[in-house]
N, C-alpha and C positions, 0 to 999 in steps of 0.2 A: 504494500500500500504506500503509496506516494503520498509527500508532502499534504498535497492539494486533496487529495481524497482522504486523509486520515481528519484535515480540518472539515469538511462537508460532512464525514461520520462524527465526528463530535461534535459538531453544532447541532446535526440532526439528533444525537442522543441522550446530549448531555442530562436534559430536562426532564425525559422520560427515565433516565435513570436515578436520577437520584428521588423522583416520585417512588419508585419500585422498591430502591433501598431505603427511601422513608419510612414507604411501608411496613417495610421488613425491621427495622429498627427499632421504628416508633419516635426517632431524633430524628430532626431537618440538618441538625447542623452534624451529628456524626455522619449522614449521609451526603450532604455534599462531601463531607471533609475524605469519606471512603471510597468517592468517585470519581472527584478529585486524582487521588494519590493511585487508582485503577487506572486512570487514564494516561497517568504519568508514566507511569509501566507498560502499557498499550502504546505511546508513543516511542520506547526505548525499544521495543519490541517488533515495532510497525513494519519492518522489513517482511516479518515473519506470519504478519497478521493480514490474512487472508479478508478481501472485504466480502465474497461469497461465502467463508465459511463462520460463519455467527461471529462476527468480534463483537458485537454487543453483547453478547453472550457470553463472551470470553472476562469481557471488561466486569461485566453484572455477579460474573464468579467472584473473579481476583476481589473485588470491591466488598461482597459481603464476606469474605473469609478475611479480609484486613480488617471489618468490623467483628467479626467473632474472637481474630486474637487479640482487637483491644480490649473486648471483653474479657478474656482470660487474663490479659496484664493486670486489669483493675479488680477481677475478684483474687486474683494473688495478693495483688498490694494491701485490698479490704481484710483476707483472708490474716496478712502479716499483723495488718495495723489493729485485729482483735486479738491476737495473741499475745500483743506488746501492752494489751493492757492500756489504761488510762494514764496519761501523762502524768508525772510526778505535781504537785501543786508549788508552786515556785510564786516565790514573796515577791510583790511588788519593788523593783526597786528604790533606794533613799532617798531624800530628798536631793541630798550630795551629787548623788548619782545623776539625778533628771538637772539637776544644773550645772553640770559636766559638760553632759551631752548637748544639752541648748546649747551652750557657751560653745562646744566645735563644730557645731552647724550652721554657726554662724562668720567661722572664716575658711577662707579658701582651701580646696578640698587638699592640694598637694599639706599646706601646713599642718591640716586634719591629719593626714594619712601621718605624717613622718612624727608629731604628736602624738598619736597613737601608740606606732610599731616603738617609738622609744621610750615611753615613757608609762604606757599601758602592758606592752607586750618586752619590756624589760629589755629587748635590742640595742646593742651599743652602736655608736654613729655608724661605724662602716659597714654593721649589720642592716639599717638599713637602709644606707644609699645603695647595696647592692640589693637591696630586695626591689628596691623604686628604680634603679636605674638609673642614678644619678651621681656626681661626685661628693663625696666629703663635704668638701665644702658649700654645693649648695643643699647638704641637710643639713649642716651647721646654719647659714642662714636663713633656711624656714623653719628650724627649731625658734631660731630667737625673735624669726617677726610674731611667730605662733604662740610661742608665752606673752610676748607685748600683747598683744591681740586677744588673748585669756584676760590679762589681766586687768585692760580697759574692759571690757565686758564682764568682769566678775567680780568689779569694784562697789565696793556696797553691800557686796550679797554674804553669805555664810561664807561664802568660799574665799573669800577676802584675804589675801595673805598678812597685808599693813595689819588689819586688827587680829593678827594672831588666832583664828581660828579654823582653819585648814583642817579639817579632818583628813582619814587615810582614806582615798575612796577604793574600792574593789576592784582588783586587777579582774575584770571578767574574758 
């Protein structure tokens, strides 16, 4: 099947196919999404795909059997995730915490990132200018715009280093 005839059978089927696999479904949108991804295979294939011998047919296979293995992905997953029990109950983070985090979301993300890995994640400078990709030197200068920039923003607040109240926040 050529170029020009595999488009004239998809335009001609697309429509009726994924009504069929609707059907078959019961989801409009797992059905486009399997008819879709049927046709996408039908096109890699299209050398091979005979337009007298059923490739609508072929396509309406391939398409419900990609919707039957995503249903077995997702009764696996459901299957795993009742076995695993219900999520441990995990504490609200501290106040500390939520004004940490306000406070690095509000400067630029490189100073965020190299803030974090050094000073959260316990990484020494070279550890991690080589994690970011960058030299020494400029983690050394987004550490230190990055504290200035904490520290206008966290003037006033508990977090305040001038008035001596600094708690230890949690390495999470």
């Amino acid at each position: 099947m050529d170029e020009q005839a595999f488009d004239a059978f998809y335009a001609g089927s697309v429509g009726r196919l994924i009504g069929q696999l609707y059907a078959m479904t019961g989801d409009r949108a797992e059905a486009q999404d399997v008819v879709q991804e049927a046709f996408v295979r039908a096109w890699e294939y299209r050398a091979r795909l005979d337009a007298d011998g059923a490739p609508e047919a072929w396509v309406r296979t391939v398409a419900w059997r990609l919707a039957v293995s995503r249903w077995r992905r997702v009764r696996t997953a459901l299957s795993f995730a009742r076995r695993q029990g219900p999520p441990p109950n995990v504490p609200p983070p501290d106040t500390h915490h939520v004004l940490l985090v306000q406070a690095l979301r509000q400067i630029p993300a490189a100073q965020r990132r190299v803030i974090v890995l050094h000073h959260l994640c316990d990484l020494e400078v070279k550890q991690v200018a080589a994690e970011v990709d960058c030299p020494v030197g400029t983690v050394k200068a987004q550490l230190s715009r990055g504290r200035a920039a904490l520290a206008r923003i966290l003037a006033d607040t508990e977090l305040d280093r001038r008035a001596g109240r600094v708690p230890e926040v949690e390495h999470g």
